[in-house]
C-alpha positions in Angstrom: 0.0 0.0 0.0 1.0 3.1 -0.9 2.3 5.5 1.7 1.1 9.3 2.9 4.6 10.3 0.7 2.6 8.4 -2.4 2.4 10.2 -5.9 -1.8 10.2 -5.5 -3.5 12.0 -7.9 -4.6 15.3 -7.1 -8.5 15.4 -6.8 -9.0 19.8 -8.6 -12.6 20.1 -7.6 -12.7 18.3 -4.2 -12.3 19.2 -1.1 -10.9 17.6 2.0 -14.0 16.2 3.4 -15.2 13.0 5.6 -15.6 9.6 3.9 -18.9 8.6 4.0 -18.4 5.2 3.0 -14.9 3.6 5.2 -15.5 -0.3 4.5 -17.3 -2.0 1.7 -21.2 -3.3 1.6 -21.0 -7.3 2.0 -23.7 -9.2 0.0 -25.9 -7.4 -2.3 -27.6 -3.5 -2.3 -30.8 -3.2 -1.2 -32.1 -2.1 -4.5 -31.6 -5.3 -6.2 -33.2 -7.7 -4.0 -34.4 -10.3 -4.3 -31.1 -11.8 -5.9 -31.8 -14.3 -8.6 -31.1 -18.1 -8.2 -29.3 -17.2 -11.4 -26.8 -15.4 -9.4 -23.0 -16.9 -9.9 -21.0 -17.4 -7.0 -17.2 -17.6 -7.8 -15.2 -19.0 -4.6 -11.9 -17.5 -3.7 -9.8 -21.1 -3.8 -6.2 -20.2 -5.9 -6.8 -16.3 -5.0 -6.0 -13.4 -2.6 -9.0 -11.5 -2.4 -10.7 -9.6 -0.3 -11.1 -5.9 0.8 -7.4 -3.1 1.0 -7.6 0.5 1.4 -6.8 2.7 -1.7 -4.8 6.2 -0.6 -6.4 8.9 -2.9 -5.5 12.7 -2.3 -7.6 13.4 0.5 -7.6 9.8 2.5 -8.2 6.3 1.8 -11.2 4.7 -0.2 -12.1 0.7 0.4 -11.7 -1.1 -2.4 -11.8 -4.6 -3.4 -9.2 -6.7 -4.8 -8.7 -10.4 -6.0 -5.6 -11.7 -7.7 -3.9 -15.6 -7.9 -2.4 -16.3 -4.8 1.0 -17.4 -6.1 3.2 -15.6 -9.0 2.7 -12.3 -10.5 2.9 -10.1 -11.7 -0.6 -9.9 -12.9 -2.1 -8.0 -15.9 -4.2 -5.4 -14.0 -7.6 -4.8 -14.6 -9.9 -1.8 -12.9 -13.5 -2.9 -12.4 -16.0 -0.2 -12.5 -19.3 -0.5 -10.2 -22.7 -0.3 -11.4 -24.6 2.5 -9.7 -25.0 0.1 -7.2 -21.6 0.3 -5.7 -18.8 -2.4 -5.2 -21.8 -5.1 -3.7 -21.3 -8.6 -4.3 -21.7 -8.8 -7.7 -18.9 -6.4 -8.5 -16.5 -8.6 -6.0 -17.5 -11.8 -8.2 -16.7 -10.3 -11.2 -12.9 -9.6 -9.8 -12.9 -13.1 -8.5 -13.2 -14.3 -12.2 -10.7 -12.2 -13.7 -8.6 -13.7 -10.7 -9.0 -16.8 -11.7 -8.0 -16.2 -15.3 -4.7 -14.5 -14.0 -5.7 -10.9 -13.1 -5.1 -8.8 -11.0 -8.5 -7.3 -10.4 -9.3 -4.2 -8.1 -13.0 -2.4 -7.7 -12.5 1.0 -6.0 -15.6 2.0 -3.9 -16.2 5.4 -6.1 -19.0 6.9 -3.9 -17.1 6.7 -0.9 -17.0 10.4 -0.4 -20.6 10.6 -1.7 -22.3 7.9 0.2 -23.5 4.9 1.6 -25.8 3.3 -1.6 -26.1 -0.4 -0.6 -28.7 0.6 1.9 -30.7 2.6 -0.6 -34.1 1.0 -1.6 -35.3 3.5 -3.9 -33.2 3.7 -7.0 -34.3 7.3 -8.1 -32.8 7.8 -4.7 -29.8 6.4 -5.6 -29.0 8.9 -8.2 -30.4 12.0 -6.4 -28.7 11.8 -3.2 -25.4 9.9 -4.1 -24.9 9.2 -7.5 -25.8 12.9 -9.4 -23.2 14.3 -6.8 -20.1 12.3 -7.6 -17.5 14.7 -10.3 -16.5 12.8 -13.4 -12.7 14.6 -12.2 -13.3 13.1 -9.0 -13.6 9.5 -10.5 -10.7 9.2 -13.1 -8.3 10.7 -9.8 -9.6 7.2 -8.3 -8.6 5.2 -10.9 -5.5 6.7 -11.5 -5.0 6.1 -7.4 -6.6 2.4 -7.9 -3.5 1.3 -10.5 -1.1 3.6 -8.7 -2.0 1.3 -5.6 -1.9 -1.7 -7.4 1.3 -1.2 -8.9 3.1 -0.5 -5.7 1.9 -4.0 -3.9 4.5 -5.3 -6.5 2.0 -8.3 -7.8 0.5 -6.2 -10.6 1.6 -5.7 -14.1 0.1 -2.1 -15.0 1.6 -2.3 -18.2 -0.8 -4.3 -19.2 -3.9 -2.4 -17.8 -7.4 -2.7 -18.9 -10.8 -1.5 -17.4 -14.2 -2.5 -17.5 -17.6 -1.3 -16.2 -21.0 -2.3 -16.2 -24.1 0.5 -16.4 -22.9 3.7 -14.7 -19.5 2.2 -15.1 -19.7 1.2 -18.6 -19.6 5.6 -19.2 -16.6 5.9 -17.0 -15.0 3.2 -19.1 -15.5 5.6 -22.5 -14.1 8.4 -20.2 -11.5 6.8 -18.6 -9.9 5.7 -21.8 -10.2 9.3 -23.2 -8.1 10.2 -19.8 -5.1 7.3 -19.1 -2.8 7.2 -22.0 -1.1 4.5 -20.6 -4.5 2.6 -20.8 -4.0 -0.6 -23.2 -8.0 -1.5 -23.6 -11.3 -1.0 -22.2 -14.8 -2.7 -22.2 -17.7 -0.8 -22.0 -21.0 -2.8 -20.7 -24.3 -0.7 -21.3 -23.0 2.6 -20.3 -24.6 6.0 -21.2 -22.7 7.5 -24.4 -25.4 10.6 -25.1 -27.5 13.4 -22.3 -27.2 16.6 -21.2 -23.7 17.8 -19.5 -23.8 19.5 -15.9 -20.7 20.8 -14.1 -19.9 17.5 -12.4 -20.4 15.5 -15.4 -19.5 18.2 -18.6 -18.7 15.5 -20.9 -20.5 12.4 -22.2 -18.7 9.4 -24.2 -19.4 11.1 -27.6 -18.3 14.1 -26.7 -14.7 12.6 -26.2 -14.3 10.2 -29.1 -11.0 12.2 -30.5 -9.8 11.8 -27.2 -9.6 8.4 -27.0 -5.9 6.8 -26.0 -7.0 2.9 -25.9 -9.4 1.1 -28.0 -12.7 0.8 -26.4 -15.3 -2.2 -27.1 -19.1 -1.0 -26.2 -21.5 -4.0 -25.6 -24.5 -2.7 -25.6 -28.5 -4.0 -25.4 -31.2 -3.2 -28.2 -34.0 -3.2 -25.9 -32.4 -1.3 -23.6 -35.0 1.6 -22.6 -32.7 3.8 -20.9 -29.9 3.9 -24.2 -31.6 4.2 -27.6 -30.6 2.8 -30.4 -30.4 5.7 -32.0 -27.8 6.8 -29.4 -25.8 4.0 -30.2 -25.6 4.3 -34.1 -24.5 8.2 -32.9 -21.4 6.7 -31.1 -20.5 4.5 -34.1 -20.9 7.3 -36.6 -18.3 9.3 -34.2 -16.4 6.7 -33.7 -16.3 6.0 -37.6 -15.5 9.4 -38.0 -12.8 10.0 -35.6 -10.6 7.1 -37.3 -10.7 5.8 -33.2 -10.2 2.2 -32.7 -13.3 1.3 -30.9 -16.3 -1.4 -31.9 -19.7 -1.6 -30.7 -21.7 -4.5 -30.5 -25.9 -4.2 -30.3 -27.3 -7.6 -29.0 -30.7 -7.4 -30.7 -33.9 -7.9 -27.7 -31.5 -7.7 -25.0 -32.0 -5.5 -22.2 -29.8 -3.2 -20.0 -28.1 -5.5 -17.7 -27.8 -8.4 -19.3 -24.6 -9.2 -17.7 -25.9 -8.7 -14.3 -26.8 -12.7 -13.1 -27.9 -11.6 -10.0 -31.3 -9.9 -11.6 -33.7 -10.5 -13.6 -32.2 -9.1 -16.7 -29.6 -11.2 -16.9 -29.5 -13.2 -20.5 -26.9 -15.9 -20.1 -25.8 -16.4 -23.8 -25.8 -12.5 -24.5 -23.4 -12.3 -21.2 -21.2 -15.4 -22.0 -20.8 -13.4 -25.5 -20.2 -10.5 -23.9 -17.2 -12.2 -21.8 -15.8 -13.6 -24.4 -15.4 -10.5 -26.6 -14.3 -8.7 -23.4 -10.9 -11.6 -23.0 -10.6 -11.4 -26.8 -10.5 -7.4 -26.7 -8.0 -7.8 -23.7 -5.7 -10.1 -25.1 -5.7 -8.5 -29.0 -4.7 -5.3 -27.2 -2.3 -6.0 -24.7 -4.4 -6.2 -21.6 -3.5 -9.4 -20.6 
């Protein structure tokens, strides 16, 4: 772990404040009960996993990591959190990029913001925690994530990737507009269109030039809350840009269709989805 003499990014637009959230959620949020029988459970045999402390600029963020339990070092991947924060589901998912070779970490983002796995109400989510975190505020924590990571000595951040699911599939777009030491990113269902505010001035499209690392979208067609339309925007740009970046529309699928733990979860469209993600890795020196 990186000491208080650590090179952390510098967070511009946030002040020195008190963490709201100190340790992660265990299980799942609130707002996605019941879980699904569905709901994949990867055990932690062969791995280190299990919850470290992250030192940003102004204090620590929990975080969780997983990573084989002999060898290294590991390609690293960053695993962005639904807008449900780093609950169980998120852990899984860095349990099975352990167990391909990874080393996988999940910084709590919110911290700062606040507590959402006891949030019922998902319009609450976004009103009282979600609509208040600063784009700036979030690519400082992944910068401090692989800075982190890199110091423990058992990962490879040469060969960095990210991923993110739903709020986290935007950040991915973002983050590889921001890291140019990025390799490759996978974008699940994230927002690429809407209307800027001063937290969030930017949107995927609106940073397509900008992109350091090529970026695979996989995206839903029935997906109410990301048009179509909005998709075939992001391609155009993309097309037009000269960017490496693909994006793949699953036709009837809705948005989280790579979340087991709920009901839409749609297991061939997420083993797909996986697949292309390892492919995307591997083909760009992520892993």
């Amino acid at each position: 772990m990186l000491d208080e003499s650590s090179n952390a990014p510098v967070l511009p637009d946030v002040s020195r404040r008190g963490f709201v959230v100190t340790s992660l959620a265990s299980g799942f949020a609130l707002a996605t009960c019941p879980v699904s029988a569905q709901t994949i459970s990867t055990d932690t045999k062969g791995l280190e996993a299990g919850e470290v402390k992250v030192p940003v600029a102004d204090g620590t963020i929990p975080a969780y990591r997983a990573m084989p339990d002999k060898g290294g070092p590991f390609p690293t991947v960053l695993v962005v959190q639904e807008i449900f924060g780093v609950h169980e589901h998120i852990k899984d998912i860095c349990r099975r990029f352990a167990k391909l070779g990874h080393f996988a970490i999940a910084p709590e983002l919110y911290a700062r913001q606040g507590d959402v796995s006891k949030i019922e109400n998902f319009q609450e989510i976004i009103s009282k925690v979600v609509s208040k975190v600063p784009d700036t505020q979030v690519m400082a924590d992944l910068d401090a994530s692989v800075a982190y990571a890199q110091a423990t000595g058992k990962a490879d951040t040469a060969r960095l990737g990210v991923t993110g699911f739903c709020w986290g599939g935007r950040i991915v777009w973002l983050y590889a507009a921001h890291n140019p030491k990025l390799k490759a990113g996978v974008a699940w269902y994230g927002r690429l269109v809407g209307p800027p505010d001063d937290l969030h001035p930017k949107n995927p499209i609106d940073l397509v030039g900008q992109l350091k690392a090529p970026v695979l979208g996989l995206y839903g067609g029935a997906d109410g809350g990301i048009p179509n339309e909005s998709v075939e925007q992001m391609r155009k740009a993309i097309k037009d840009a000269g960017k490496t970046a693909e994006i793949v529309l699953y036709p009837d699928t809705p948005h989280g269709f790579h979340a087991d733990y709920r009901p839409s979860y749609r297991k061939d469209k997420a083993e797909d989805g996986w697949k292309r993600l390892l492919a995307w890795f591997k083909e760009h020196g992520a892993c």
